[in-house]
N, C-alpha and C positions, 0 to 999 in steps of 0.2 A: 094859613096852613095849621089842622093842628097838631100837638103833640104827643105823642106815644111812649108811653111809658111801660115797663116789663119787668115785673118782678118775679120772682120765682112761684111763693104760694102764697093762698089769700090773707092771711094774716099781715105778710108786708105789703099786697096790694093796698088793703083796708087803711093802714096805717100811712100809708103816699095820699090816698083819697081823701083822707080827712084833713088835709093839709090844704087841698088846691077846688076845695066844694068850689062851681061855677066856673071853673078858669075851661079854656077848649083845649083840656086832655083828656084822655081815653087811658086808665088805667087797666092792665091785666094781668095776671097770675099765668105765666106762660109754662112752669113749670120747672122741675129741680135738674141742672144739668145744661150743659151747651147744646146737645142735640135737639130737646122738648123744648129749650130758648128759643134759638134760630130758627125753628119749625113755627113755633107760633107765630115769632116776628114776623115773619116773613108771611103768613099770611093775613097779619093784620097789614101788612102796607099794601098788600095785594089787593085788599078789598077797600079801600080808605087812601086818598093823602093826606101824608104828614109829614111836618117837615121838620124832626127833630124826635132821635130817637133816644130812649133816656133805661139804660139797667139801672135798678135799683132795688135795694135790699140793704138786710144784716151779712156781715162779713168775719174772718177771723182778721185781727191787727198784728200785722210783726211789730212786736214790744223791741224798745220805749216809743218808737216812733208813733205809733196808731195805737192810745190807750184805746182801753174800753170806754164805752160811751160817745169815743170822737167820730166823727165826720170824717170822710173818706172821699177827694174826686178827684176821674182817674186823668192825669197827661198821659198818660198809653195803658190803652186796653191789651194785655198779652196773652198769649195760651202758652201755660207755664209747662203744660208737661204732652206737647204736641209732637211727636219726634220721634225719634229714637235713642233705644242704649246700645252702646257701644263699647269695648272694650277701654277706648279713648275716654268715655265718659257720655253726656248725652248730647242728642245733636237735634237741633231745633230742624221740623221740617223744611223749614228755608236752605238749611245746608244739604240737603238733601235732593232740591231743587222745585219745590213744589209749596206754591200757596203762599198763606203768609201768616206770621204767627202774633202781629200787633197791628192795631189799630189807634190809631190818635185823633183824639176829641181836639174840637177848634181853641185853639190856646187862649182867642179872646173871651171864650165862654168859659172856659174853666177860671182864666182868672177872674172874671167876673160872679163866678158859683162861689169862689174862696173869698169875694170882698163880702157878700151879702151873707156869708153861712160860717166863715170861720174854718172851713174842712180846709185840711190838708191835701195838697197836690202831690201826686206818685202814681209810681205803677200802681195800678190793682191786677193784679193774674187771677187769669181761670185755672182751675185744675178739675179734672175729672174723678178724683182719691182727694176726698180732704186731708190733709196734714195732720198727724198725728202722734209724733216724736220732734224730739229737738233735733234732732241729726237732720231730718226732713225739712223742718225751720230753716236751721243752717243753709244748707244745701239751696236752697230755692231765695233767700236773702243773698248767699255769693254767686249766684248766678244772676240776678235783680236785683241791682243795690238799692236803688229808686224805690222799690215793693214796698208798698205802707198797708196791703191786705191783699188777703185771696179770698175767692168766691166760686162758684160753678159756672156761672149764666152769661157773665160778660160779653166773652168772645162770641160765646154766638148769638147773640143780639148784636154785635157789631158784625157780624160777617152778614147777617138779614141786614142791615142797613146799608152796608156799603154797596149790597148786590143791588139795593131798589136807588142806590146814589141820594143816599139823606143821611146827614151829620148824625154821627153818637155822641151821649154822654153817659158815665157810667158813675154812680153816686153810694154810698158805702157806708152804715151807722155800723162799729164795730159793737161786736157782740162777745168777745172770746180771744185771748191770745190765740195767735198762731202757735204749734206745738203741742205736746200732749195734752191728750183727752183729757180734759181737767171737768164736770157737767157741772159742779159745784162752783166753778169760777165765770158758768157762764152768764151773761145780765142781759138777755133776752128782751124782757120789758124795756128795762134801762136804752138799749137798742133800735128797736122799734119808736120809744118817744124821741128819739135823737132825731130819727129819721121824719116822723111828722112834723118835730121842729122846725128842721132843714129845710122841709118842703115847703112850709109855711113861709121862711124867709127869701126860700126861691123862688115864689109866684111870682114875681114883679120882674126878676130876670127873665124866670121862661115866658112872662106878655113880653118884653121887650127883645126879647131871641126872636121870637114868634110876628113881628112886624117888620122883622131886620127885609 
């Protein structure tokens, strides 16, 4: 079977690709957002088997846990801000009664992603509003203590996978604290070669995921 992999735009497509030349994965650029994610995903498994569905990208890091530069992989994919506001404060769609708002990657793959790559295991959250203030930080760290980044695309590349019944992984080169708009702090590059690194010392996991 093989493996799918989903990034947001081509620059980190490009940058996953150059990591895994000849291995049987299918890299794509699905687009910025959970909505343009989960659409695409879900028509690449519609047209194709695969048996290992893989987000990945640049992310912001909740500091000190996920410097810049480090590796990110997720033990639960969540959608951080899926819900409602309430008077009470916010209430995950789950309380609500409908859906669900996490996803969790198989634990033997992830600790095996953390023995070959050195990333950090944690929540990674989707959010639809990137973060943008420290109060916003705050706020989304005390609600997620585990949160070692957020992203847009996660959640729905894991919602595409679980609807077609194929494991996810969500994988994560920080680029940026979490928190204010800082563009001078951000290490883009820096980011991006993290993540061809990663991907480079992941082939050999994702051939041996891939015969399990």
């Amino acid at each position: 079977m093989r493996i799918l992999v989903a990034t947001a735009v081509p620059v980190e497509r490009d940058a996953v690709a150059r990591a895994l030349t000849g291995a049987d994965v299918e890299v794509i650029a699905a687009g910025v957002g959970p909505a343009l994610a989960a659409a695409a995903t879900a028509t690449a498994l519609a047209a194709a088997p695969y048996g290992l569905v893989v987000s990945a990208g640049i992310a912001g890091g909740f500091q000190p846990d996920a410097p810049v530069g480090s590796l990110v992989v997720a033990d639960e994919i969540t959608a951080a801000d899926l819900g409602a506001e309430t008077a009470e404060g916010f209430l995950p769609v789950t309380e609500l009664g409908f859906g669900t708002v996490t996803h969790r990657p198989p634990e033997a793959l992830v600790r095996d992603v953390v023995g070959a790559t050195g990333a950090r295991a944690g929540a990674v959250l989707t959010v639809s509003t990137v973060t943008g203030t420290a109060a916003r930080a705050a706020l989304l760290k005390d609600r997620h203590p585990t949160a070692l980044a957020e992203a847009m695309e996660g959640f729905g590349v894991a919602e595409a996978a679980a609807l077609h019944g194929v494991p996810v992984l969500e994988i994560r080169a920080v680029s940026n604290p979490v928190g204010p708009r800082d563009r001078a702090a951000w290490r883009i590059g820096d980011a991006l070669q993290a993540l061809t690194e990663g991907f480079g010392k992941l082939a050999p996991v994702l051939e041996s995921w891939n015969t399990v």
